[in-house]
CHARMM internal coordinates of N, CA and C (Angstrom, degrees):
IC EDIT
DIST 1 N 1 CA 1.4555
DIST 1 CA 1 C 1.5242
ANGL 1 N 1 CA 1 C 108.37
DIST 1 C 2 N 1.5223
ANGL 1 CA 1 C 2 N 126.52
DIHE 1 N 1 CA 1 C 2 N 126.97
DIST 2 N 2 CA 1.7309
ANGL 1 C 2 N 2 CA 112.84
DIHE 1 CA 1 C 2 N 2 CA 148.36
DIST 2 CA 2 C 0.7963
ANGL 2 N 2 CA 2 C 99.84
DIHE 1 C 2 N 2 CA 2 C -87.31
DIST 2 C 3 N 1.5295
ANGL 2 CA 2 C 3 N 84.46
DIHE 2 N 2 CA 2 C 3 N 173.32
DIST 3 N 3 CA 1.4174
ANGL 2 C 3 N 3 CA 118.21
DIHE 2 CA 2 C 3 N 3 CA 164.95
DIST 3 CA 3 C 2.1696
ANGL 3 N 3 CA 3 C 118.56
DIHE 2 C 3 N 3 CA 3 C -105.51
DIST 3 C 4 N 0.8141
ANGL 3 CA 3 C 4 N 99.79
DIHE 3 N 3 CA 3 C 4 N 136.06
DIST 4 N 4 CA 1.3912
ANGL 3 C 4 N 4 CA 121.71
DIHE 3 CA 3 C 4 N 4 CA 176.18
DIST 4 CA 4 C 1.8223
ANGL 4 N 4 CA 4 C 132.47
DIHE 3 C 4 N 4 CA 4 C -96.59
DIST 4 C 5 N 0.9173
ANGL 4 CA 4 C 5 N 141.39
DIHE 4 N 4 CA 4 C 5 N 123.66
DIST 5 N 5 CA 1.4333
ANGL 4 C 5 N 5 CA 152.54
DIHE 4 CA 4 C 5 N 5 CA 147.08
DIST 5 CA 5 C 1.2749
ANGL 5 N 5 CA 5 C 117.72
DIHE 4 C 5 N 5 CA 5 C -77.16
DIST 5 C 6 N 1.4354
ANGL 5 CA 5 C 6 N 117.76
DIHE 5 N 5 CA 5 C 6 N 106.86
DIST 6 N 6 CA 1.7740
ANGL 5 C 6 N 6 CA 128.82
DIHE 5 CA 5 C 6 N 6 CA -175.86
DIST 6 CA 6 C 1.1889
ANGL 6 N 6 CA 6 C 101.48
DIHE 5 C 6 N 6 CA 6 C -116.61
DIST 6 C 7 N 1.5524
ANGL 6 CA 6 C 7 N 123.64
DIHE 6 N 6 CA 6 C 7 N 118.44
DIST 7 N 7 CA 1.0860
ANGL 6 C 7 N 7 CA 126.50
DIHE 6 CA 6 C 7 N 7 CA 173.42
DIST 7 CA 7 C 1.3323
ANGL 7 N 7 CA 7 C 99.15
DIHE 6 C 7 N 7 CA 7 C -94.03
DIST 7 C 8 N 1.6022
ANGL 7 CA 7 C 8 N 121.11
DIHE 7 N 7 CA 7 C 8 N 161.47
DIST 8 N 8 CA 1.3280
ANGL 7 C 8 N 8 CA 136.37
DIHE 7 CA 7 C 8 N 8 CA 168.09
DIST 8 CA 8 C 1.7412
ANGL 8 N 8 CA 8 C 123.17
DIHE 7 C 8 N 8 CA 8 C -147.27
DIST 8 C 9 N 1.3868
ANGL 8 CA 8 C 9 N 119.98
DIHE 8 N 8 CA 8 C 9 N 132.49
DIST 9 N 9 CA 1.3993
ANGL 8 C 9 N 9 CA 104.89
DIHE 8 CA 8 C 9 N 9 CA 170.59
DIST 9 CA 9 C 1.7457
ANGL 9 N 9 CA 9 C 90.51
DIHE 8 C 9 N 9 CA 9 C -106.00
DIST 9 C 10 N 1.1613
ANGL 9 CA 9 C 10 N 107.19
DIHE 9 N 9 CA 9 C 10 N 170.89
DIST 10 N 10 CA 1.1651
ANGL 9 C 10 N 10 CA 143.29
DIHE 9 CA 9 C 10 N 10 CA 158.65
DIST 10 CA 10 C 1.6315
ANGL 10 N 10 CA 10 C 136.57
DIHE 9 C 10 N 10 CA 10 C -154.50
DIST 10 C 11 N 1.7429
ANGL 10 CA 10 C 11 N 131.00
DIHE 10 N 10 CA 10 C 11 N 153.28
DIST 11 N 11 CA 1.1421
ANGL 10 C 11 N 11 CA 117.13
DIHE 10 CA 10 C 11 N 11 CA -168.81
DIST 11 CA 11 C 1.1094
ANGL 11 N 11 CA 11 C 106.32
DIHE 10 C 11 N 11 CA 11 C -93.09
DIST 11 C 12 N 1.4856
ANGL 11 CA 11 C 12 N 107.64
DIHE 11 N 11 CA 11 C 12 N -172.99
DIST 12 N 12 CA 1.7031
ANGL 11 C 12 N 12 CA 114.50
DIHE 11 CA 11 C 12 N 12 CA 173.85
DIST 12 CA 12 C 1.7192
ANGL 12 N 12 CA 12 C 98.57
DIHE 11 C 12 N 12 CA 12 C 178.28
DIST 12 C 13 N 1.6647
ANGL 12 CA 12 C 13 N 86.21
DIHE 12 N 12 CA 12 C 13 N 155.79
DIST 13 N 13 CA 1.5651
ANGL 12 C 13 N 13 CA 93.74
DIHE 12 CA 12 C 13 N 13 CA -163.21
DIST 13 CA 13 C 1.6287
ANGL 13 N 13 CA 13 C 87.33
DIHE 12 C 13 N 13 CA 13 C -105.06
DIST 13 C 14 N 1.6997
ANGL 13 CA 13 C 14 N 102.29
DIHE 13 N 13 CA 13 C 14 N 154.50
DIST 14 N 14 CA 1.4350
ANGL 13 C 14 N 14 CA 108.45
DIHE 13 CA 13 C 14 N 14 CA 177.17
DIST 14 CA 14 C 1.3377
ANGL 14 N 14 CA 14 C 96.07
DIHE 13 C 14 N 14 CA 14 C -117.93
DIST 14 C 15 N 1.3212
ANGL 14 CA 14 C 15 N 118.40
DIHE 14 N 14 CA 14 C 15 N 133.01
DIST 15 N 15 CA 1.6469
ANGL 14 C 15 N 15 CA 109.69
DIHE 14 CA 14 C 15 N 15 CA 155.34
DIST 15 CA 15 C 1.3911
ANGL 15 N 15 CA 15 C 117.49
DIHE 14 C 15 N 15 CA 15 C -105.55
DIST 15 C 16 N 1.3881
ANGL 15 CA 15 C 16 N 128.00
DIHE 15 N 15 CA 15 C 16 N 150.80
DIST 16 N 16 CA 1.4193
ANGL 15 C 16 N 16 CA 128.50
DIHE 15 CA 15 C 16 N 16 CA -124.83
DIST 16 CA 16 C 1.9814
ANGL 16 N 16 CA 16 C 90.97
DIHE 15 C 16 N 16 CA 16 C -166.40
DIST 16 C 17 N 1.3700
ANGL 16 CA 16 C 17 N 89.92
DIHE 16 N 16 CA 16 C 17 N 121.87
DIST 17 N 17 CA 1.9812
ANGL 16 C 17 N 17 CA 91.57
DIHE 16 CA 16 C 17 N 17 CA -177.15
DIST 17 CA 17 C 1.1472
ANGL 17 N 17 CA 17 C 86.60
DIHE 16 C 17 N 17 CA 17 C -108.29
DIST 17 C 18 N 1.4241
ANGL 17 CA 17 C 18 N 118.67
DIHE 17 N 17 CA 17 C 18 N 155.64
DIST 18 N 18 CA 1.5419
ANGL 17 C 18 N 18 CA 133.40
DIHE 17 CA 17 C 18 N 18 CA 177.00
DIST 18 CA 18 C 1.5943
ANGL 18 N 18 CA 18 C 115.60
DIHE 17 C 18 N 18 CA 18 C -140.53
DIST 18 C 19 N 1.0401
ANGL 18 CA 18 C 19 N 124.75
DIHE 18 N 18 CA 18 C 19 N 133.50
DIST 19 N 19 CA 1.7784
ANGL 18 C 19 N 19 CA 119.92
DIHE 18 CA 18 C 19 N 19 CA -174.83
DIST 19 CA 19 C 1.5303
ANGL 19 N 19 CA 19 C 76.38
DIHE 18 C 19 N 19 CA 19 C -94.63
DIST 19 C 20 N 1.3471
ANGL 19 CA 19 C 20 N 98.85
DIHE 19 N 19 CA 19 C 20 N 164.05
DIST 20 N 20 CA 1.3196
ANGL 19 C 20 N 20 CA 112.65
DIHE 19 CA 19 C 20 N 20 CA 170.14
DIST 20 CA 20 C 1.5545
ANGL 20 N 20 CA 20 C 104.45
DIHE 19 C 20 N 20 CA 20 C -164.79
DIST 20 C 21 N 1.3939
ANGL 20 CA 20 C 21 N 115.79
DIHE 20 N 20 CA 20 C 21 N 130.49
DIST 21 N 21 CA 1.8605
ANGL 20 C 21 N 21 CA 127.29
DIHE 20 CA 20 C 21 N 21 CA 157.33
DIST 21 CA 21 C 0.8078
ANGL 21 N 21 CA 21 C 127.08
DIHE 20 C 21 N 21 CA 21 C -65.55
DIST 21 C 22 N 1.5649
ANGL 21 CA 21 C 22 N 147.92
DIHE 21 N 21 CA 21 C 22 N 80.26
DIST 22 N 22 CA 1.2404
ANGL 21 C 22 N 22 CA 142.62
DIHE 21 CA 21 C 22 N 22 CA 173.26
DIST 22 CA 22 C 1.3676
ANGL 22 N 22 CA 22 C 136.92
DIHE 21 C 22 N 22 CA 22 C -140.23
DIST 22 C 23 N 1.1085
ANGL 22 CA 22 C 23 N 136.55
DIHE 22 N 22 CA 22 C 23 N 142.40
DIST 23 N 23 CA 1.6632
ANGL 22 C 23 N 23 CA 123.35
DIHE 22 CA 22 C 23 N 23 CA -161.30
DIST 23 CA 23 C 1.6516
ANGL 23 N 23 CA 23 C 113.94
DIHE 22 C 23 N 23 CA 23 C -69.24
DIST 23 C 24 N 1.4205
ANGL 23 CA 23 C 24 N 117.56
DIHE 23 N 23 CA 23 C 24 N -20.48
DIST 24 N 24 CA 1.2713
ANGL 23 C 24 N 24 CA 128.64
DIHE 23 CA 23 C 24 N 24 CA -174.81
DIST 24 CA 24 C 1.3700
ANGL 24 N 24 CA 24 C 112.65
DIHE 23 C 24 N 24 CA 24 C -139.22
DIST 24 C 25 N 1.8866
ANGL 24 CA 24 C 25 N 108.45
DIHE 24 N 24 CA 24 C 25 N 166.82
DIST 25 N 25 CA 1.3733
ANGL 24 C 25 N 25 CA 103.18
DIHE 24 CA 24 C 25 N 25 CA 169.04
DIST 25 CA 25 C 1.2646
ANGL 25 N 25 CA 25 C 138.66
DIHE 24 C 25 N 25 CA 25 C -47.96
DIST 25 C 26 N 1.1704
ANGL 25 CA 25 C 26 N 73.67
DIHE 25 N 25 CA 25 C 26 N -44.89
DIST 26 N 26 CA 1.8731
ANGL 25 C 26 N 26 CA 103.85
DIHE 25 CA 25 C 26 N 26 CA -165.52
DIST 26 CA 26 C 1.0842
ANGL 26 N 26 CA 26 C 82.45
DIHE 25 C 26 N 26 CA 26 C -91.58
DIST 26 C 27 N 1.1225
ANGL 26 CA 26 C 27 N 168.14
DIHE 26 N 26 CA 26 C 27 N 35.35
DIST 27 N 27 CA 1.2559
ANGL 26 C 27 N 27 CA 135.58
DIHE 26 CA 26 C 27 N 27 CA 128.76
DIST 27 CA 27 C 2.1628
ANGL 27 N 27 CA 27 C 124.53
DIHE 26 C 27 N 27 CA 27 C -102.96
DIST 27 C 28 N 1.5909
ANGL 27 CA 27 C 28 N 89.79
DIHE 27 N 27 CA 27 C 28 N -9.61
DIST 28 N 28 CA 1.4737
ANGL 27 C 28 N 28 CA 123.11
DIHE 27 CA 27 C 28 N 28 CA 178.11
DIST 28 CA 28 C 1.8886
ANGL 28 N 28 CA 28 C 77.24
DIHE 27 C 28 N 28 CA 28 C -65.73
DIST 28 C 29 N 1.2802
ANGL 28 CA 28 C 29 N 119.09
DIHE 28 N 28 CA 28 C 29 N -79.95
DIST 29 N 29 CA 1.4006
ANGL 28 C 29 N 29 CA 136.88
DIHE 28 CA 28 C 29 N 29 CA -149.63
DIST 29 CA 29 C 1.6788
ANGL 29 N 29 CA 29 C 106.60
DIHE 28 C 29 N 29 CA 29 C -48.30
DIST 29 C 30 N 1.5758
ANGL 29 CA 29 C 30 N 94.82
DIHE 29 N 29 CA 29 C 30 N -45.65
DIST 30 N 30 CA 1.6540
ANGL 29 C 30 N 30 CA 97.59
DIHE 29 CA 29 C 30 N 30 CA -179.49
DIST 30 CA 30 C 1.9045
ANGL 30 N 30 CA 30 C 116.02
DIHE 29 C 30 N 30 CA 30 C -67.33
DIST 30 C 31 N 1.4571
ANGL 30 CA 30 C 31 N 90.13
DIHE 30 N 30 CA 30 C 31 N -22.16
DIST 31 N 31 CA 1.8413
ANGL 30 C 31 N 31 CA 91.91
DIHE 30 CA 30 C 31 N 31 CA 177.05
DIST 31 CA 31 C 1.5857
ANGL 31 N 31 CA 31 C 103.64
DIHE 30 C 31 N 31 CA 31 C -59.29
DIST 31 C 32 N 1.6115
ANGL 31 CA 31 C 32 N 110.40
DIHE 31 N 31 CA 31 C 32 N -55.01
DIST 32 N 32 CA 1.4700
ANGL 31 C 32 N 32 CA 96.58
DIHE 31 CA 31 C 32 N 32 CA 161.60
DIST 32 CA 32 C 0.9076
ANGL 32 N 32 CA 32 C 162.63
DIHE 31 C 32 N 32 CA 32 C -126.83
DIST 32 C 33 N 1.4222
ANGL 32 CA 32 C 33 N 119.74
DIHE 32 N 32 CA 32 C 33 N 38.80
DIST 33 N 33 CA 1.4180
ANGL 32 C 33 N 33 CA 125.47
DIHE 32 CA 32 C 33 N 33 CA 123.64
DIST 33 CA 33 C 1.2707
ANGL 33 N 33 CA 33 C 107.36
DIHE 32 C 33 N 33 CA 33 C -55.95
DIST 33 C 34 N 1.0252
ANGL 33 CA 33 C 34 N 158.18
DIHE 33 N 33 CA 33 C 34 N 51.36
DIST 34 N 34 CA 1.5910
ANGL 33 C 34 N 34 CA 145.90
DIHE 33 CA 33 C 34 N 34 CA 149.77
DIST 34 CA 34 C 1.6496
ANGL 34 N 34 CA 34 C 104.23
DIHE 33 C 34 N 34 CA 34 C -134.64
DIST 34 C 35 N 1.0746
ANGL 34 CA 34 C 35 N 108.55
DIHE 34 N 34 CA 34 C 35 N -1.53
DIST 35 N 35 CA 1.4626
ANGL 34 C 35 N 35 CA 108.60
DIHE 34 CA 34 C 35 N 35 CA 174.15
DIST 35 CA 35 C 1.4213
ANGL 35 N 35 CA 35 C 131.49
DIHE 34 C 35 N 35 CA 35 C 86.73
DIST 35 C 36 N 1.5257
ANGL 35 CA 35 C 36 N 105.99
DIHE 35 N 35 CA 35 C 36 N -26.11
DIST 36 N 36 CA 1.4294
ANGL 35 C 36 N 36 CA 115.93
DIHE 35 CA 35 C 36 N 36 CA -169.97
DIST 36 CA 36 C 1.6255
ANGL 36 N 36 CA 36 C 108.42
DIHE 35 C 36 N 36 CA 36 C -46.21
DIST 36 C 37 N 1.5593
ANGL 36 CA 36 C 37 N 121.13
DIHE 36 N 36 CA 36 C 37 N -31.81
DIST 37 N 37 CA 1.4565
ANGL 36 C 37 N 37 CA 115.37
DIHE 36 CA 36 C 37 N 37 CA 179.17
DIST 37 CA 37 C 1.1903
ANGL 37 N 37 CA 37 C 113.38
DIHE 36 C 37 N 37 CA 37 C -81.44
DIST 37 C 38 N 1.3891
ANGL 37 CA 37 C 38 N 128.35
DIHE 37 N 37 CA 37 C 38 N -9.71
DIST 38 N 38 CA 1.5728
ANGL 37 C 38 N 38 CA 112.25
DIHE 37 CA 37 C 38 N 38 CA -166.66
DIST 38 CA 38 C 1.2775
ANGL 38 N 38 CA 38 C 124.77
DIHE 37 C 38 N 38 CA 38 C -47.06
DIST 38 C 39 N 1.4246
ANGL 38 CA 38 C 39 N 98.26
DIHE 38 N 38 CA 38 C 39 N 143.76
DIST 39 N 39 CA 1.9687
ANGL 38 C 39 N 39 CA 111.98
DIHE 38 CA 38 C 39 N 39 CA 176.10
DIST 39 CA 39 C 1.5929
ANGL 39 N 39 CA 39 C 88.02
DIHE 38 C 39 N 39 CA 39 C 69.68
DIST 39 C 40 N 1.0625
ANGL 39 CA 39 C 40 N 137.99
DIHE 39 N 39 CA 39 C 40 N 6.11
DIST 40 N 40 CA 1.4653
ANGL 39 C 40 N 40 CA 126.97
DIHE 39 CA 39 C 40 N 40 CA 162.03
DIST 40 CA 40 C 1.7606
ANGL 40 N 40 CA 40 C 124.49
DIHE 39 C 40 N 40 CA 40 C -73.53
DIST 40 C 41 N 1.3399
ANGL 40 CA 40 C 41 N 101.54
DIHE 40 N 40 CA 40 C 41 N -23.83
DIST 41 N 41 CA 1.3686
ANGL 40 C 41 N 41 CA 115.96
DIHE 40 CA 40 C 41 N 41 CA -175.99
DIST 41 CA 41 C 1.2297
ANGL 41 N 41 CA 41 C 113.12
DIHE 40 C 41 N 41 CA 41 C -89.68
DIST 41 C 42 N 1.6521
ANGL 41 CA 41 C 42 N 113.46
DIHE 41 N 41 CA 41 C 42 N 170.87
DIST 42 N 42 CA 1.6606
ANGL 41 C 42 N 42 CA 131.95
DIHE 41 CA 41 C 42 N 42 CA -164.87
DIST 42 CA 42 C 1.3119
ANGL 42 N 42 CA 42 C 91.74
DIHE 41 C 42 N 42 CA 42 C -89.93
DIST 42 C 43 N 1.3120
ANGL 42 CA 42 C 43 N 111.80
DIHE 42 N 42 CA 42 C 43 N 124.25
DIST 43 N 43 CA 1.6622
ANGL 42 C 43 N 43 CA 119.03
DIHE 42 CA 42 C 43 N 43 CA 162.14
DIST 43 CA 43 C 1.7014
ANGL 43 N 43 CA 43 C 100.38
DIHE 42 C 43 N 43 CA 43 C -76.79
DIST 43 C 44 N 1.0395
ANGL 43 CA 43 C 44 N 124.76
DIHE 43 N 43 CA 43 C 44 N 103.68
DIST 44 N 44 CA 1.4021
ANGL 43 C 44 N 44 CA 137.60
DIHE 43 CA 43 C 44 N 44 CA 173.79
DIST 44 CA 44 C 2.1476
ANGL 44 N 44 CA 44 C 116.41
DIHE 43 C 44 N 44 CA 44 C -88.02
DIST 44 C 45 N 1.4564
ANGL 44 CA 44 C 45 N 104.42
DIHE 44 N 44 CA 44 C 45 N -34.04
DIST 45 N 45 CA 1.3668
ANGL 44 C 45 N 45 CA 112.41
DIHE 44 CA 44 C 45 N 45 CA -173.75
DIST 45 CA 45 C 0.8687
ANGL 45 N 45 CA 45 C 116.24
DIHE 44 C 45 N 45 CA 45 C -138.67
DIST 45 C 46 N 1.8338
ANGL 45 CA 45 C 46 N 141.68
DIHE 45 N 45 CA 45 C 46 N 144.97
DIST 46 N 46 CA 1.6113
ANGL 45 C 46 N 46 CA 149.83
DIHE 45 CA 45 C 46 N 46 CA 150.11
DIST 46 CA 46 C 0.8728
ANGL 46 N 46 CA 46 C 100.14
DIHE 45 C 46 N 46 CA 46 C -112.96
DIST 46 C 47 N 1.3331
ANGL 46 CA 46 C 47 N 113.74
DIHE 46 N 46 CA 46 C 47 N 140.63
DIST 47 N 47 CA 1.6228
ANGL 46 C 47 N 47 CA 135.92
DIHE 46 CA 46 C 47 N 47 CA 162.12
DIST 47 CA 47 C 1.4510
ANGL 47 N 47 CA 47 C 95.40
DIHE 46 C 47 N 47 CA 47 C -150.70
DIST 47 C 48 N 1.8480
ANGL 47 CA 47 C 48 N 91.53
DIHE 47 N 47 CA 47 C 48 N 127.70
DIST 48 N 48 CA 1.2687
ANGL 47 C 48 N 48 CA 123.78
DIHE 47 CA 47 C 48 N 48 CA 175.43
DIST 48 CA 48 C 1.3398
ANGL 48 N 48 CA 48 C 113.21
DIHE 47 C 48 N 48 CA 48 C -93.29
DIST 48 C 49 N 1.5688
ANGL 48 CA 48 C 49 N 129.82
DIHE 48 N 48 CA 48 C 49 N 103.72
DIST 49 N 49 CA 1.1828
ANGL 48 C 49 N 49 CA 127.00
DIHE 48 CA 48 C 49 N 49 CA 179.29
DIST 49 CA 49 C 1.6783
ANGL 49 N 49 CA 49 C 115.97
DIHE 48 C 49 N 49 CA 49 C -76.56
DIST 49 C 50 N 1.1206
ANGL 49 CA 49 C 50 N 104.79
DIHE 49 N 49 CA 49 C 50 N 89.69
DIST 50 N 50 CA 1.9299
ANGL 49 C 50 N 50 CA 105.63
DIHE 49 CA 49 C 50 N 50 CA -171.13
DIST 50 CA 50 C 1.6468
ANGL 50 N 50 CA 50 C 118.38
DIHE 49 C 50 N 50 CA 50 C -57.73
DIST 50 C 51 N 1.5037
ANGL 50 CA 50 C 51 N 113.47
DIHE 50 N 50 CA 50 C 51 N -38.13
DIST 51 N 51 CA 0.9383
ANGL 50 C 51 N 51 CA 116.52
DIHE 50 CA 50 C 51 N 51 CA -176.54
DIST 51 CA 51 C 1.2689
ANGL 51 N 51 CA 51 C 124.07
DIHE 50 C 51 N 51 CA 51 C -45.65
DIST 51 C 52 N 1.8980
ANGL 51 CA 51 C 52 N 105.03
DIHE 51 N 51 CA 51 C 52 N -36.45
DIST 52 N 52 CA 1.2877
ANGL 51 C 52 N 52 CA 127.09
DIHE 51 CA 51 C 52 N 52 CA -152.74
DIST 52 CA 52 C 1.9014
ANGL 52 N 52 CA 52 C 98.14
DIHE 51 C 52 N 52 CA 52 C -87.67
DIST 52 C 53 N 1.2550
ANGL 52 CA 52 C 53 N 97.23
DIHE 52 N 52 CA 52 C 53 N 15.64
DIST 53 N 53 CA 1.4449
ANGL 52 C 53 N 53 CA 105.32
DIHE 52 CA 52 C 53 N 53 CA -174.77
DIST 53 CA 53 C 1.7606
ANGL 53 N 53 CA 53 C 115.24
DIHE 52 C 53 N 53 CA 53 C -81.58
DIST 53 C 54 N 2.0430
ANGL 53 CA 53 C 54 N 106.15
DIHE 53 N 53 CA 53 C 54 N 125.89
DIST 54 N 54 CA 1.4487
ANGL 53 C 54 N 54 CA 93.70
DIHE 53 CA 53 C 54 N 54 CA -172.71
DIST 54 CA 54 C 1.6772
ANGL 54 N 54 CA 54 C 95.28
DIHE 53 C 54 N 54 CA 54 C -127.15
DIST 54 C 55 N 0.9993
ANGL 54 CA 54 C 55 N 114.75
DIHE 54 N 54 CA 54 C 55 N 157.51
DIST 55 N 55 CA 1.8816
ANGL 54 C 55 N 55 CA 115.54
DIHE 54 CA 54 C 55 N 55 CA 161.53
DIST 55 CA 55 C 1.0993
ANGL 55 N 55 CA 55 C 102.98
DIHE 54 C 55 N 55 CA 55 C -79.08
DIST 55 C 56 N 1.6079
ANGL 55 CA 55 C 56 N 115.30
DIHE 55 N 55 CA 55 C 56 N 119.06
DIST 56 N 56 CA 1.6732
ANGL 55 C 56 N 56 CA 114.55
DIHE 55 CA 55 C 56 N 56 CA 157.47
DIST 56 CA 56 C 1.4014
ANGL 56 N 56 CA 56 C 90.77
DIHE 55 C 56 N 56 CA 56 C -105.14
DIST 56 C 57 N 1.0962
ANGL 56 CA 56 C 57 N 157.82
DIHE 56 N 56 CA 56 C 57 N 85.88
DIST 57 N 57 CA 1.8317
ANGL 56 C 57 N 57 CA 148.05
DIHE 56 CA 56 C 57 N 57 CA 161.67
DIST 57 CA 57 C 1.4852
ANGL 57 N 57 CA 57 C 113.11
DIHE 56 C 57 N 57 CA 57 C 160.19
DIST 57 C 58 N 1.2355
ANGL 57 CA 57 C 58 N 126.04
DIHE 57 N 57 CA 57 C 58 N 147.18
DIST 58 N 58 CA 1.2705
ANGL 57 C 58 N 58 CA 99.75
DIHE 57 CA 57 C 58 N 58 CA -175.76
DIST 58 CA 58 C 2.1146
ANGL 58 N 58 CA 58 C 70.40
DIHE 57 C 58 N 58 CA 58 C -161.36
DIST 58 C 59 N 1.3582
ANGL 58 CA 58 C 59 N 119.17
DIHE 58 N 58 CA 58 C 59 N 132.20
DIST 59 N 59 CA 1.3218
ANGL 58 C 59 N 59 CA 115.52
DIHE 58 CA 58 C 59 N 59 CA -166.96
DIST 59 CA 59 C 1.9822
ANGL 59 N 59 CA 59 C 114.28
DIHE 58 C 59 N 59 CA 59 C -153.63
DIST 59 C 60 N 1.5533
ANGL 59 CA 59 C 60 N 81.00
DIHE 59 N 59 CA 59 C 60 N 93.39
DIST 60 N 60 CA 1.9377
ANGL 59 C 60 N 60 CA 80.18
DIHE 59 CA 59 C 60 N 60 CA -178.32
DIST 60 CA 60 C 1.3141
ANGL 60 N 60 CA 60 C 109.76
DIHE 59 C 60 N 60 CA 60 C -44.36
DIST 60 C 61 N 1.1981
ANGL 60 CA 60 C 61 N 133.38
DIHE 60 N 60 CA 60 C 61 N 133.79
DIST 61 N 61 CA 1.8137
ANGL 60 C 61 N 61 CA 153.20
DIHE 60 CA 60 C 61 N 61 CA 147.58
DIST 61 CA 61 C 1.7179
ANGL 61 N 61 CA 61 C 111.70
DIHE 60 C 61 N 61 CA 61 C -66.55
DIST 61 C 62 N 1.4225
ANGL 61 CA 61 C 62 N 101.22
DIHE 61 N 61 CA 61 C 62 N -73.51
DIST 62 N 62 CA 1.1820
ANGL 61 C 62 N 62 CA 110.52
DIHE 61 CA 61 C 62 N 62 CA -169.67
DIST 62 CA 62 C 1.2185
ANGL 62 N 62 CA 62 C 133.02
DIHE 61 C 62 N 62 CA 62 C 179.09
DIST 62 C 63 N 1.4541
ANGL 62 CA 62 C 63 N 137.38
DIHE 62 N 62 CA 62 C 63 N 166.35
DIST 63 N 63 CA 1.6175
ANGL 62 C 63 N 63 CA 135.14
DIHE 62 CA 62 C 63 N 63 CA -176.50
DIST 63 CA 63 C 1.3975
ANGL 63 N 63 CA 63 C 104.15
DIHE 62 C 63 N 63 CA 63 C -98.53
DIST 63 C 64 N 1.1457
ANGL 63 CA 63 C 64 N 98.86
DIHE 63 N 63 CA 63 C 64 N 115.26
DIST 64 N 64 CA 1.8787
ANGL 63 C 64 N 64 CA 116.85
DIHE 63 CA 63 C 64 N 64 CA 166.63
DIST 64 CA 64 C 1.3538
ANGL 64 N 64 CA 64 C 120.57
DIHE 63 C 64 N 64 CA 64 C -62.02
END
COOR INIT
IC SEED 1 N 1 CA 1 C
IC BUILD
């Protein structure tokens, strides 16, 4: 038997709460879409999309 090393990426959605100061919606929304808050917000959710799963690597180790 070897042995093998399988690398894999896959995606996943984060959901992410954000306070935000602003006089309007749309103007809350444009703070982020523009980025200025990033990584400022509450990671609240993961979801691992499996499907979206591919092998980039595939790496002999060794014979058992």
């Amino acid at each position: 038997m070897k042995v093998y090393r399988v690398t894999t990426e896959v995606q996943t959605v984060k959901t992410i709460h954000y306070i935000i100061e602003a006089e309007t919606k749309e103007e809350a929304q444009q703070i982020i879409v523009s980025g200025s808050e990033r990584e400022e917000g509450e990671e609240v959710d993961e979801e691992v999309k499996w499907e979206s799963e591919e092998i980039v690597k595939v790496k002999y180790i060794e014979e058992c």
